[in-house]
N, C-alpha and C positions, 0 to 999 in steps of 0.2 A: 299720508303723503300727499302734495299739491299735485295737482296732475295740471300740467305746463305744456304748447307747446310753441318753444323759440320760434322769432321769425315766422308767426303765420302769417300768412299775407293772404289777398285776395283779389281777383279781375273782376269788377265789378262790369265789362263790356259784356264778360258773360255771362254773369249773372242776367242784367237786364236786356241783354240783347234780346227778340221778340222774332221767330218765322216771319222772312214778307215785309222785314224793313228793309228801304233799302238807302242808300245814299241819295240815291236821283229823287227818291220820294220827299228827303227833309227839303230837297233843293227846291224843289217843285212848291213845299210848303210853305217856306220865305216869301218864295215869289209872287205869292198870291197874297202875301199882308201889302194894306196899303201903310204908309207912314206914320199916321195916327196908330194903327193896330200896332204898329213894332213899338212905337213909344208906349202903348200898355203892357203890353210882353214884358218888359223891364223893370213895371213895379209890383211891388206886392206887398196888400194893406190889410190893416185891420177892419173891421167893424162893427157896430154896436149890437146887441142883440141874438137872442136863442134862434131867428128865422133871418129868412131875407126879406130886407127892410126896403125901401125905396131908394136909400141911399146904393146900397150894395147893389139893386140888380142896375143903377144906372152905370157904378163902377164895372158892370161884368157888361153888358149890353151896350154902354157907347165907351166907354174907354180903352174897354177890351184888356184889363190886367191880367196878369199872370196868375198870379195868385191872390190866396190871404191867408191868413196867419189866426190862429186858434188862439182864444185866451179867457180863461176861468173867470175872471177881474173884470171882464169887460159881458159877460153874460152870453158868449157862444159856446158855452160848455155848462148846463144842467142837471144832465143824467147822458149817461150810454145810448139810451133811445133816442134820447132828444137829439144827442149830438149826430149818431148815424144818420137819422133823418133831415138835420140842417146838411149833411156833406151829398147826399142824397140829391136835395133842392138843388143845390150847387152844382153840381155837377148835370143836372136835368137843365137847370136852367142856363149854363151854359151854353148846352148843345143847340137848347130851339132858341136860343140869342144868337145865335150866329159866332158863339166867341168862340177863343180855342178854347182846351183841357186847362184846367186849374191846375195848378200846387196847391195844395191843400196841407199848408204844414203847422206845426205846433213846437215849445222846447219841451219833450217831455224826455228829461235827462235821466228820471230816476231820483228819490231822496229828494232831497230839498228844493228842485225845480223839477216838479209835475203836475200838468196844469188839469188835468184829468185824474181824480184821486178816489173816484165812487165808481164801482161797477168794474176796476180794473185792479193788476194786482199792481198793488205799492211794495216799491222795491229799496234798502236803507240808498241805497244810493253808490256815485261812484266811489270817491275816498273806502267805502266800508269795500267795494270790490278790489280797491287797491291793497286792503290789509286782508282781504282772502288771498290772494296775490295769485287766482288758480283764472288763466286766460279763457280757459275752458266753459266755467263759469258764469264769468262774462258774457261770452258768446249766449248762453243760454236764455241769462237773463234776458238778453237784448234781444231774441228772437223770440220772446213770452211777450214782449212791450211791442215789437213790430206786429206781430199776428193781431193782439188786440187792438193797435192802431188802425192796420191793415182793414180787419172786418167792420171799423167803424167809417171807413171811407179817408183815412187821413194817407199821405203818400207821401209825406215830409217830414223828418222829424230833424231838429237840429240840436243835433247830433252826431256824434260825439264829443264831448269837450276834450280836447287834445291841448289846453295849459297846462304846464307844468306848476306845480305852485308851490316853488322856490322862494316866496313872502312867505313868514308868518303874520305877518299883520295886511295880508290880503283880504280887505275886506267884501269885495265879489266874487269871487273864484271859492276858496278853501273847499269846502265837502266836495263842492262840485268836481275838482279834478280828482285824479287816482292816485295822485302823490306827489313828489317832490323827486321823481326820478324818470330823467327823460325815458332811459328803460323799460320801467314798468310803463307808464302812462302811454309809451309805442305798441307794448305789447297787449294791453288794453282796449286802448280806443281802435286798435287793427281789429282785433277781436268783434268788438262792438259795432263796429261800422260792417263790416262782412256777413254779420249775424241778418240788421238792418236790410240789408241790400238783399241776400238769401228771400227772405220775408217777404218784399216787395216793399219797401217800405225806403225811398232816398236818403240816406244819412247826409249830413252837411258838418263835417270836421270844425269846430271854434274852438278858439278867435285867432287869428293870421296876424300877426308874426306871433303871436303869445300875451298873456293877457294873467298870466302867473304872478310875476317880480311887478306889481304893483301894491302901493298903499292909499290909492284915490279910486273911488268908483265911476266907472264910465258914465254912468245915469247919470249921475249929478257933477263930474267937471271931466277935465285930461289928463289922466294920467300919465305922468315918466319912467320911463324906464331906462335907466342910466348904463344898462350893460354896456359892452363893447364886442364889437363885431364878432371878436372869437368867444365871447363870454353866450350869445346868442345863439352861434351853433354849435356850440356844445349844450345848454340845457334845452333853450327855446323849440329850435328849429327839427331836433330830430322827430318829434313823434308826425312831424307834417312830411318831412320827407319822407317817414314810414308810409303813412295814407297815402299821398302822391304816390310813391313807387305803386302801393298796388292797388290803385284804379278810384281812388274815390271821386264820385263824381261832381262833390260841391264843396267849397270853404268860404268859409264866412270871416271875414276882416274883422277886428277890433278898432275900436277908439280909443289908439290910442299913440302917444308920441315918444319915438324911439331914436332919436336924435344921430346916433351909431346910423343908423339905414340914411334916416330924411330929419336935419333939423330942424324944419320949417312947418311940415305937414302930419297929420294924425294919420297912421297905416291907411285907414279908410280912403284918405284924398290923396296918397301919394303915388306916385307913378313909377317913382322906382321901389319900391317897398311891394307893391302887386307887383311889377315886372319883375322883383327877381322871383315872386310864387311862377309864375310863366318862366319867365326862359333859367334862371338858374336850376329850379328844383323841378321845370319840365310838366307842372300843369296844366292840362288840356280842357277841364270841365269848366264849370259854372262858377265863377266868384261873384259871392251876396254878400252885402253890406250886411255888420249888425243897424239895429236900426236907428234911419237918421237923424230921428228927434229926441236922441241924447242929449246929456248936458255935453258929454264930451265937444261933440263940431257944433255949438253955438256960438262960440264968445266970434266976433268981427263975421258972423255970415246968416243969414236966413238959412231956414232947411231945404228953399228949393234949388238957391247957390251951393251948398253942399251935394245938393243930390247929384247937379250938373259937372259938377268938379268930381266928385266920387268917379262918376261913369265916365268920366273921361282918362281918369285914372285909372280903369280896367276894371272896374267893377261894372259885372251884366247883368246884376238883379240889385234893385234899391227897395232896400227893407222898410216901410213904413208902420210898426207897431203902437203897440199905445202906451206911449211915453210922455212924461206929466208937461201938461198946457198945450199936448200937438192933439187937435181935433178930427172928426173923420170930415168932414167937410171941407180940410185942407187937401185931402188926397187932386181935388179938381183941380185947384189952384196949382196946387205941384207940374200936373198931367200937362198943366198950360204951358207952363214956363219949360216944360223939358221938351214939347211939341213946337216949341217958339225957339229953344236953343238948336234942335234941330232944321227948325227951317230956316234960319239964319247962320248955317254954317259952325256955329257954337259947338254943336256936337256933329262932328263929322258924318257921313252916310255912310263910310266904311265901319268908323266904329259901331254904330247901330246895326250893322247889318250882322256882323261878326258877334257880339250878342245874343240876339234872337235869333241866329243860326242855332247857337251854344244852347241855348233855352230850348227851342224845339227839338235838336235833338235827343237833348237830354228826356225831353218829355214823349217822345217818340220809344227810346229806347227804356224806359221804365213803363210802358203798357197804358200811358193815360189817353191814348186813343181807342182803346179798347177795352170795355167792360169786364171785368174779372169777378161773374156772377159766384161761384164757390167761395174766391175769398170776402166776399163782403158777405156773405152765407157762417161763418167760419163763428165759431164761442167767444161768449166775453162775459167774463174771465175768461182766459185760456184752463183749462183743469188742472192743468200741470205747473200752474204760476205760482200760487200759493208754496207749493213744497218748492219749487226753486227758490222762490225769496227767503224763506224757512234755511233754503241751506246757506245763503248769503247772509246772512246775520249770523246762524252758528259758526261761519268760518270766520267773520268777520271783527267780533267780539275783540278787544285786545286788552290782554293786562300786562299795564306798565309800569304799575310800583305796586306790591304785595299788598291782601290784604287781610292777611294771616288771623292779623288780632281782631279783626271783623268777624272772622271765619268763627274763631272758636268760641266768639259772644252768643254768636246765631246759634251755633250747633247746641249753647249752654239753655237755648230757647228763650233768651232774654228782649226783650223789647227794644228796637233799633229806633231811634229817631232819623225819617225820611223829608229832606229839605225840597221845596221843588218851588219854579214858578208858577203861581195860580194861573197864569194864561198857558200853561203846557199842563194844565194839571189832570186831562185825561190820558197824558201818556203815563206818568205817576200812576194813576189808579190800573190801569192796566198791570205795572210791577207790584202793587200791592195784592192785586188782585192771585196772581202765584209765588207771592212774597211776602204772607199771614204775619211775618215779626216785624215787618214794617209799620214804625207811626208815624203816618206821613202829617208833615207842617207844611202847606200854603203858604207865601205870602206875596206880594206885588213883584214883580218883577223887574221894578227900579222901588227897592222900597224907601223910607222914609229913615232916618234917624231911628226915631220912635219903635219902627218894627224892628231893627237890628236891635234897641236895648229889648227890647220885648222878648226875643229869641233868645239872647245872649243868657238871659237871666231863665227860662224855660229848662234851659241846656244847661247849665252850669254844671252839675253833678253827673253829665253824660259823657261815657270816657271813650266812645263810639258814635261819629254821626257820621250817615251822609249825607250827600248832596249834590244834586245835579246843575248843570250850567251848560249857557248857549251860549259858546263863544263869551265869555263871560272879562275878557281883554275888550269887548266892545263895548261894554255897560259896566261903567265907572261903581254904579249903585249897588249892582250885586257882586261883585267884584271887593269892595268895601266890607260887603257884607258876609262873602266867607272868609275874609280877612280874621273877622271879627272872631271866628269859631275857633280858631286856636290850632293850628295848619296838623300838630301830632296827634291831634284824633279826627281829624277829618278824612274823610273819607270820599272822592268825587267822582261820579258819573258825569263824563264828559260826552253831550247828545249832539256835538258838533265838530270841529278839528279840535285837536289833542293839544294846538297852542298855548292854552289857557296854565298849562303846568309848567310854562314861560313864569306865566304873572304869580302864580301860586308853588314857589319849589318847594318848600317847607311838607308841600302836602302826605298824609300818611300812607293812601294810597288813592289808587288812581287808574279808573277803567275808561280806556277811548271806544266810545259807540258809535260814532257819528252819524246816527239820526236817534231820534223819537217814536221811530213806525212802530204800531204791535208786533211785527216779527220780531223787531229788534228785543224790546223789552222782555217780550217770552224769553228767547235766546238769553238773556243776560240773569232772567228770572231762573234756568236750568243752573246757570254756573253758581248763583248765589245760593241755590239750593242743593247743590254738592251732585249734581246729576249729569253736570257737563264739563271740560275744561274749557277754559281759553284758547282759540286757535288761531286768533288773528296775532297779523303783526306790521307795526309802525309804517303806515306807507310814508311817512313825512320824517323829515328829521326833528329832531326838536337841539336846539345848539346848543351843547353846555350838556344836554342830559341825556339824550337817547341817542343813537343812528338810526336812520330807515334799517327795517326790518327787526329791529328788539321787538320782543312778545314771549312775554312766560307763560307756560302750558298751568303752572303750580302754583299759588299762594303769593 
């Protein structure tokens, strides 16, 4: 049985609240930044490299930012050691800089956006916590990811994704969210974000107003979202009133345009779209832009006209990450112009002020004025990670069309042919690895004509195959190419949203994974090997064929 429990909710004032803080104190702390210092308060950037660079310490030293932002891609994430010791510097050099306490954050969501993947435990991700559908669990995970956060010196994590993802042809969102039910995904990301906070570790709820019901990626243009105001709070809006109601102290805006709220501006730039997060739904913490060098807020603005417009639209922290053609050497240029919108009236002194109130509080009340020597003392891995991720894939597992005649080929001990992409092909080897009947085929992962006859003709006399697919509605080529296999002996390992059984109905059977990790593959390796059942079930609807929560235990 799912062990559940409704309506958790959680204060994060008391979680972070700290002995010895006091009101007079953050007041006193405002007061003592001069103008420039509040203008760095408000941003927070990326930057290049495993150490602090010259660039960085000039950001932390004369501009005085808030933060930065962690990212694998960009080479501030090596190893566990490495990375404890770059947040280490940081926060050392902060102090004898004279600046304030860092944010120190990263998106380590879990599953398919973890930007720390060596040295910690990998976990399938949300979607597969949505088809365990046990809150409980959740909570757990997320306090395995905080602790290891925690002891590596990180104090941010953005997190939890609170989309609904009501698209199936969403193509940024899908795993990442918990499902396609405002319910679940409230019960969830509550879950999740309390767990965070517990830990020491600030959760930051995205993306505001929701970032679900699209079919264009924010990185690269603006997405629409055509709902209608009651259509928004009924799916959209609930899992953010959840957070709001119980205390979370950060949300993070989407790029994106909701025509229903604001016809003219993306959430990010609009000022009744954040006003209603403030006064309709009574948010009092930190609202952070996702970050501003999207494709989303380019077309008719520069980034540092967006930045300006952002924060004046109620956003207290502007995200600057590493988004393709925005450079780190723009961060100055930015610092300028929002230092120049300020001394010109542009950005008001009350709104600046009211911000970096917001921010130091915030930073007050989660301990970053005070060293927290045992947790940065604390195991990585946590010891107990692995077996929680272990039970997230075993509950997580879902089967959604029998696959009976596969079953009784196997158990005949006869030779399966296993389809996979050569560029995922050591998660393949992992399920062959405790899956002996598997003969596993490679081939490109957009392949050629060529390779599909090549196959077709390999297979012809095989009345059992499988095969796996990555969102495979995204890639026209392999998509073509299980076409090709003849959908009543196929067989598919779906290692992403369960969509794809949209594009493929024909299919014989059909297991939703939603990742790749080794937990997962073990876990799926127990069921095909008759030693486990299936215990997940559909966090997503699929139209036409499933509802949320279909999942057979049998065959």
């Amino acid at each position: 049985m799912k062990r559940t429990r409704t309506g958790f909710l959680f204060l994060l004032s008391f979680l972070f609240l700290l002995p010895g803080v006091s009101g007079a104190e953050g007041e006193s702390r405002i007061n003592s930044l001069s103008q420039e210092e509040k203008v760095g308060q408000i941003m927070m950037c990326y930057f290049e490299g495993p150490s602090l660079s010259a660039n960085l310490k000039r950001m932390i030293a004369d501009l005085k930012i808030g933060g930065v932002i962690l990212y694998s891609s960009r080479g501030n994430i090596v190893s566990t050691e490495q990375t404890a010791d770059l947040c280490r510097s940081l926060r050392s050099f902060a102090s004898s800089s004279g600046a304030w306490p860092l944010f120190i954050g990263i998106d380590q969501e879990g599953g398919l956006i973890q930007r720390i993947t060596e040295g910690v435990t990998r976990f399938p991700g949300n979607m597969a916590l949505g088809a365990a559908q046990d809150e409980m669990l959740a909570a757990e995970a997320a306090g395995v990811m905080a602790r290891e956060l925690s002891a590596l010196g990180i104090n941010l994590n953005f997190a939890p994704v609170a989309d609904v993802n009501n698209n199936p042809f969403n193509p940024v969102i899908g795993v990442r969210a918990f499902g396609s039910s405002p319910e679940l995904v409230s019960r969830l990301s509550g879950a999740m974000a309390s767990a965070f906070a517990k830990e020491g570790v600030i959760p930051s709820a995205k993306h505001f107003p929701g970032h679900g019901n699209t079919e264009t990626d924010s990185h690269s243009g603006l997405p629409l979202i055509s709902s209608t105001r009651e259509e928004l709070e009924k799916t959209e809006f609930p899992p953010f009133r959840t957070l709001v109601a119980s205390g979370v102290p950060m949300v993070m805006t989407a790029h994106v345009l909701v025509p229903a709220l604001d016809p003219e501006r993306p959430a990010t730039l609009s000022p009744s779209i954040l006003g209603m997060l403030r006064k309709e739904m009574g948010f009092s913490g930190v609202i952070i832009t996702d970050s501003m060098g999207m494709g989303a807020l380019k077309k008719g603005r520069t980034i540092a006209d967006a930045a300006v417009e952002a924060f004046n639209a109620g956003a207290d922290i502007l995200l600057f990450g590493a988004d393709r053609g925005y450079e780190e050497q723009e961060h100055f240029v930015i610092y300028e112009a929002l230092l120049e919108a300020c001394r010109n009236g542009t950005i008001p002194e009350q709104r600046l002020d009211d911000a970096v109130e917001k921010i130091l509080d915030l930073k007050t009340e989660a301990g970053l004025f005070r060293e927290d020597k045992e947790r940065r003392n604390a195991r990585v891995p946590c010891p107990e990670g692995e077996m929680i991720a272990h039970r997230v894939a075993a509950e997580s597992v879902t089967l959604v069309r029998s696959w009976r005649e596969a079953s009784e080929k196997i158990k005949m001990g006869e030779k399966v042919p296993l389809v996979w992409p050569e560029e995922q092909k050591a998660a393949a080897e992992i399920l062959v690895g405790v899956c002996p009947f598997f003969d596993l085929i490679t081939l490109p992962g957009k392949p050629e004509k060529e390779d599909m006859l090549v196959l077709s003709g390999r297979l012809r006399n095989q009345d059992v195959i499988f095969a796996a697919e990555y969102d495979c509605w995204k890639n026209e080529s392999w998509l073509e190419l299980l076409r090709t296999l003849e959908q009543e002996r196929l067989f598919l390992l779906s290692a992403r949203t369960p969509y794809s059984l949209l594009a493929l109905p024909e299919t014989k059977g059909f297991f939703a994974l939603y990742s790749d990790i080794p937990v997962t593959m073990k876990a799926l390796g127990k069921i095909l090997n008759g030693k486990a059942s299936p215990m997940g079930k559909l966090p997503v609807d699929l139209p036409g064929f499933f509802p949320a929560g279909w999942g057979a235990t049998e065959f």
